[in-house]
MARBA-3410 file (N, C-alpha, C, O; in Angstrom, 1 decimal):
108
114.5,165.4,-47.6,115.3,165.1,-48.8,116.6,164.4,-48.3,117.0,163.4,-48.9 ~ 117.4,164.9,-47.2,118.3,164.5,-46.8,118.4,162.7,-46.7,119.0,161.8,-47.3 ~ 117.0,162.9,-45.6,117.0,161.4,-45.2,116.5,160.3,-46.4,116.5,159.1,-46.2 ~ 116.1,160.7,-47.3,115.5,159.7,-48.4,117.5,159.5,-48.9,118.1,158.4,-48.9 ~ 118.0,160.6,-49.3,119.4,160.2,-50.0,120.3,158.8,-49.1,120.7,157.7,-49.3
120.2,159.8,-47.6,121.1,158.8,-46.8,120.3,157.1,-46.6,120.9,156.2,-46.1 ~ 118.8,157.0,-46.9,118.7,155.4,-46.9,119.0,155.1,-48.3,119.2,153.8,-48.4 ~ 119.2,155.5,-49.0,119.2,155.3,-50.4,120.8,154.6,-50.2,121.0,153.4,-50.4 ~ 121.7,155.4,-49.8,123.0,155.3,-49.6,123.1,154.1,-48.9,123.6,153.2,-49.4 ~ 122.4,154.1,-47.3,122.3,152.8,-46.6,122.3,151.3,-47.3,123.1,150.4,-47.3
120.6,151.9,-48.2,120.4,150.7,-49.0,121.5,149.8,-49.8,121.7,148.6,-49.8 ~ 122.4,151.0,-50.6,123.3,150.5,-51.6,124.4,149.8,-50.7,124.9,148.7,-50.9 ~ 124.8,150.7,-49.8,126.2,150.1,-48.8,125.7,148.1,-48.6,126.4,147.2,-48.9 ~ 124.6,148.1,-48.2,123.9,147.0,-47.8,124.0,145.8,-48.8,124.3,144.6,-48.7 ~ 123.7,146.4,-49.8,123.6,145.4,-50.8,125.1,145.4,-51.2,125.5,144.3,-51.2
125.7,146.2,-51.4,127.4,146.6,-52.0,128.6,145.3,-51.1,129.5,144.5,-51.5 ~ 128.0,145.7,-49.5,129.0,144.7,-48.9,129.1,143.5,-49.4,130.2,143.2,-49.9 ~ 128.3,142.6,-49.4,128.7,141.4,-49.1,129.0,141.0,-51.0,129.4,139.9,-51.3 ~ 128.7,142.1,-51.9,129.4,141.8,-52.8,130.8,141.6,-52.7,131.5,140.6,-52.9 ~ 131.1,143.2,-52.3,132.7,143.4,-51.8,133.2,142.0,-51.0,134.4,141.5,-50.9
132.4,141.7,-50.7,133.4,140.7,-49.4,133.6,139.5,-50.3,134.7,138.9,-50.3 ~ 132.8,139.1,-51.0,132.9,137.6,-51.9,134.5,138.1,-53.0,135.1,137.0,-53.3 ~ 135.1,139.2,-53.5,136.5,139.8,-53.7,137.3,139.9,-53.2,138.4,139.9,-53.8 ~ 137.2,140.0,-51.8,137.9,140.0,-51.0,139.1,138.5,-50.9,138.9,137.4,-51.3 ~ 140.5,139.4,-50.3,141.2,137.5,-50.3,141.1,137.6,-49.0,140.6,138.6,-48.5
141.7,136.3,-48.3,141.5,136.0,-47.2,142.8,136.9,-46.2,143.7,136.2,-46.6 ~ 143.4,137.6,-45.5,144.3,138.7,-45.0,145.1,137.5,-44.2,146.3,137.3,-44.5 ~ 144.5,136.7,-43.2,144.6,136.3,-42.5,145.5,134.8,-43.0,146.4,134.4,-42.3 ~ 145.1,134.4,-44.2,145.5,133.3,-44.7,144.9,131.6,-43.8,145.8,130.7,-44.0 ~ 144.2,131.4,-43.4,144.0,130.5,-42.8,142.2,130.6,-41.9,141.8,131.7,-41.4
141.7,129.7,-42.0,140.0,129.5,-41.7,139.8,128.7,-40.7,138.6,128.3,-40.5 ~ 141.0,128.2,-40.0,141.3,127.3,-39.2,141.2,128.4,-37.8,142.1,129.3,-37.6 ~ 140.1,128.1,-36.8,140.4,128.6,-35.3,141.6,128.4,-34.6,142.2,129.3,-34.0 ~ 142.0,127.2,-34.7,143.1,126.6,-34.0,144.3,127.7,-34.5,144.9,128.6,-33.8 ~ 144.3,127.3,-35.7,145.8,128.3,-36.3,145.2,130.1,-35.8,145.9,131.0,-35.3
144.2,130.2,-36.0,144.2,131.8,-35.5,144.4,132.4,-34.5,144.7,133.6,-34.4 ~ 143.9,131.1,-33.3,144.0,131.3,-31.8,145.5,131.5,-32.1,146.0,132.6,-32.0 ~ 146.5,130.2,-32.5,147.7,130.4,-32.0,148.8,131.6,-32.8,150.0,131.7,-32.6 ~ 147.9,132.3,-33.9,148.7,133.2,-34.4,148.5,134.3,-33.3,149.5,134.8,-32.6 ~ 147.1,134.6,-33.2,146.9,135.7,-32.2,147.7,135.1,-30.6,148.2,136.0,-30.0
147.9,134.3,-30.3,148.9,134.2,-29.2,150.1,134.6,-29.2,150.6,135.1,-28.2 ~ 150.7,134.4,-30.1,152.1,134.4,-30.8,152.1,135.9,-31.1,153.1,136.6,-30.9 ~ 150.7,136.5,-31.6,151.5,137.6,-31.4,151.8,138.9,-30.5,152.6,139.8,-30.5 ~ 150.5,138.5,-29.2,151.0,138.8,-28.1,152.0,138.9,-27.6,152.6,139.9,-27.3 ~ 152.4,137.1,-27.3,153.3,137.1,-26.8,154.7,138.0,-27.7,155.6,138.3,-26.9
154.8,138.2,-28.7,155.9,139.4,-29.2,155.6,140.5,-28.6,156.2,141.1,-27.6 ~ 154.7,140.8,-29.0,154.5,142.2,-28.3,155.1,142.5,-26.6,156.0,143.3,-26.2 ~ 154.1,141.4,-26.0,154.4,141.3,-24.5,156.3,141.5,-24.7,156.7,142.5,-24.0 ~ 157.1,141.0,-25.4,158.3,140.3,-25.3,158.8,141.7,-25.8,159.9,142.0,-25.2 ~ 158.5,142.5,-26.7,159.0,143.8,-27.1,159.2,144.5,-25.9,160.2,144.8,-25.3
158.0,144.8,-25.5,157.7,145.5,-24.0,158.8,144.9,-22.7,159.2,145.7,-21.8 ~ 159.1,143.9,-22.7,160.0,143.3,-21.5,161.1,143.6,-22.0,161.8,144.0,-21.1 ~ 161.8,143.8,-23.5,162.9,144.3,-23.7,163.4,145.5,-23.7,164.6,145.7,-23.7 ~ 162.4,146.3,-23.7,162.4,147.3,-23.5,162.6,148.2,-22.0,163.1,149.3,-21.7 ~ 162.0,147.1,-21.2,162.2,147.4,-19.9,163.4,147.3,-19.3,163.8,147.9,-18.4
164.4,146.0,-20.2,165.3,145.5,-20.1,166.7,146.8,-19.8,167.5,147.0,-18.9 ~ 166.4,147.4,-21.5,167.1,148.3,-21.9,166.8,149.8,-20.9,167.5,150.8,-20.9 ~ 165.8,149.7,-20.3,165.6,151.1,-19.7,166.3,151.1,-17.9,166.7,151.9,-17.0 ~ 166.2,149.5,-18.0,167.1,149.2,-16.7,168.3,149.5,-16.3,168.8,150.0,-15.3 ~ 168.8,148.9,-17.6,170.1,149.5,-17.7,170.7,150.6,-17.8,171.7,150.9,-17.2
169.5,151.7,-18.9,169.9,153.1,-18.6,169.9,153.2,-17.3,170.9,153.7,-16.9 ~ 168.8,152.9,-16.4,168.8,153.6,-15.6,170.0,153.4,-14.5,170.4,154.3,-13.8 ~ 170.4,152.2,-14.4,171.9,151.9,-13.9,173.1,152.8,-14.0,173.9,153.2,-13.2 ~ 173.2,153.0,-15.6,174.0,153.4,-16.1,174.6,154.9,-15.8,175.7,155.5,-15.8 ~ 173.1,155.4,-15.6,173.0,157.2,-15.4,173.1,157.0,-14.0,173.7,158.0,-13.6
172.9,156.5,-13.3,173.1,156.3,-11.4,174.0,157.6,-11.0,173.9,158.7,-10.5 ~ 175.0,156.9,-11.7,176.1,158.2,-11.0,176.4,158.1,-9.7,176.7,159.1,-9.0 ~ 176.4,156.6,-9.4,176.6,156.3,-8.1,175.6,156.9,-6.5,175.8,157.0,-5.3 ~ 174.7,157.3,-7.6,173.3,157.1,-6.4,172.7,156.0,-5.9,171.9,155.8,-6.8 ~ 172.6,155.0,-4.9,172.2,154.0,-4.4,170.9,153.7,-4.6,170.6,152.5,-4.4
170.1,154.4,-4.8,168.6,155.0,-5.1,168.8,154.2,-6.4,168.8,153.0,-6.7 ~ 169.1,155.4,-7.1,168.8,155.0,-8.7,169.7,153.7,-9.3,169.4,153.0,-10.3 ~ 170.6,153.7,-8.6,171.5,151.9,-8.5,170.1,150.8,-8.4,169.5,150.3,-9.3 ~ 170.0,150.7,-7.4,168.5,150.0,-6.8,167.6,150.0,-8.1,167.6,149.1,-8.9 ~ 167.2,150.8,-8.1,166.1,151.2,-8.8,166.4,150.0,-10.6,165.7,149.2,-11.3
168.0,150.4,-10.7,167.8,150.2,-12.4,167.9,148.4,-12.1,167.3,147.6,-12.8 ~ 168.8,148.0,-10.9,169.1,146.8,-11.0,167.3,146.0,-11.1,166.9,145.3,-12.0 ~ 166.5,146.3,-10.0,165.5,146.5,-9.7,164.6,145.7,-11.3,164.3,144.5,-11.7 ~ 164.5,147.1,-11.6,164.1,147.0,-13.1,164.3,146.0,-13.9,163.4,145.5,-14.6 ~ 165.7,145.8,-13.8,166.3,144.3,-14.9,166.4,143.6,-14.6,166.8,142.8,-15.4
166.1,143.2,-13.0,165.3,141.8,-12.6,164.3,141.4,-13.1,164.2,140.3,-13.8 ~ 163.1,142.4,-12.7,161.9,142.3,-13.0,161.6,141.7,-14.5,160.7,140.9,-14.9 ~ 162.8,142.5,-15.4,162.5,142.5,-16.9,162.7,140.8,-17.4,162.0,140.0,-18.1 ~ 164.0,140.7,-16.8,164.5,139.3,-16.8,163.5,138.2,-16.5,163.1,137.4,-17.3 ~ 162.8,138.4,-14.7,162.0,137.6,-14.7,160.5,137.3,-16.0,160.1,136.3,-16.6
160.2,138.7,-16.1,159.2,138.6,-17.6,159.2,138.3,-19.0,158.4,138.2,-19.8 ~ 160.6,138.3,-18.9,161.3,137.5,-20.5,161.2,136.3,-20.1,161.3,135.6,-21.1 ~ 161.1,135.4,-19.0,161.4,134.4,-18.6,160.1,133.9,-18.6,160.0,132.7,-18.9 ~ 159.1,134.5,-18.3,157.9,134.1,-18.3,157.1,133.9,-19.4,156.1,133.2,-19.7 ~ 157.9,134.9,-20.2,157.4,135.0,-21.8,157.7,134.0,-22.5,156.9,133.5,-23.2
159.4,133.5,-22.3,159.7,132.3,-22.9,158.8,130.8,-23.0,158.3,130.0,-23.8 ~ 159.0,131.1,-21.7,158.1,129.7,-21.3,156.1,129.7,-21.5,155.6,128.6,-21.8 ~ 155.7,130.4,-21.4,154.3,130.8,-22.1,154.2,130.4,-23.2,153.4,129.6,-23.6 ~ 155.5,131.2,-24.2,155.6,130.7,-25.4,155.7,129.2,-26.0,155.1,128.7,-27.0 ~ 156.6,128.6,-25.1,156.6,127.2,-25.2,155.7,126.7,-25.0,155.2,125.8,-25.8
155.3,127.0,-23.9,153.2,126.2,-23.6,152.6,126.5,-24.5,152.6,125.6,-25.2 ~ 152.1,127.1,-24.9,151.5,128.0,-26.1,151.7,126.8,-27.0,150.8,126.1,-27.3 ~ 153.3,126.4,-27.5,153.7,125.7,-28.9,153.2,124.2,-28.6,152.5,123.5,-29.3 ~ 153.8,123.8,-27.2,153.5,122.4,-27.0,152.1,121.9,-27.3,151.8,121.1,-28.1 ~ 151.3,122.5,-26.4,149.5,122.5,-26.2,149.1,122.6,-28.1,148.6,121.6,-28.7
149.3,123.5,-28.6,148.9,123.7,-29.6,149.4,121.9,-30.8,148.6,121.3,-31.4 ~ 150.7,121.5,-30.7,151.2,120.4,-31.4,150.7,119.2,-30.6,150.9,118.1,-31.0 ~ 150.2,119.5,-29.7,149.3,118.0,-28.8,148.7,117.9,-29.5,148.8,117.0,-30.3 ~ 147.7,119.1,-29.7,146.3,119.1,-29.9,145.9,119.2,-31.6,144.7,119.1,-32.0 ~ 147.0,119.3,-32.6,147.3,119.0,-33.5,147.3,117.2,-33.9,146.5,116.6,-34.7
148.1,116.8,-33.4,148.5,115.7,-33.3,147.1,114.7,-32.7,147.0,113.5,-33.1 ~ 146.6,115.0,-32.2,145.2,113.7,-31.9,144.4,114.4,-32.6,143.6,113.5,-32.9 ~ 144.1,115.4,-33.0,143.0,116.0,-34.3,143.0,115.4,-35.6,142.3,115.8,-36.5
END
């Protein structure tokens, strides 16, 4: 009895979807790969760029709390090099990212 309900259920889901989906609006706004690729880039690269600022800020705590330990001196400057360098990497990604994309706009 069980299993007769749950195809039953199957059945309707099956048929049900792709009604649902023809109501559906589009979330995404755009049907274009190109634009999706470079949304989904863009929003990596935020994310990535959240994360480096973050490291930014934790560098500096960690500088800040040193208390004039040479260790943990090291350590924070350390840190906000690194962070620096990967904001830096991020920036410029991003710009490749923008250029490549308005090339490739532009002869399409």
């Amino acid at each position: 009895m069980g299993k007769k309900i749950l195809l039953i259920i199957l059945f309707l889901l099956i048929i049900a979807i792709p009604v649902l989906a023809v109501e559906i609006d589009n979330p995404i706004g755009t049907k274009d790969p190109q634009q999706l690729a470079g949304m989904i880039i863009k929003a990596v690269l935020g994310l990535v760029g959240i994360i480096a600022l973050l490291y930014f800020i934790l560098g500096g705590f960690q500088w800040m709390t040193a208390a004039g330990n040479l260790d943990k001196v090291k350590k924070g400057r350390d840190t906000l090099i690194w962070a620096t360098l990967g904001i830096l990497i991020i920036f410029a990604s991003y710009s490749l990212v923008n250029y490549f994309f308005e090339q490739v706009k532009i002869t399409t």
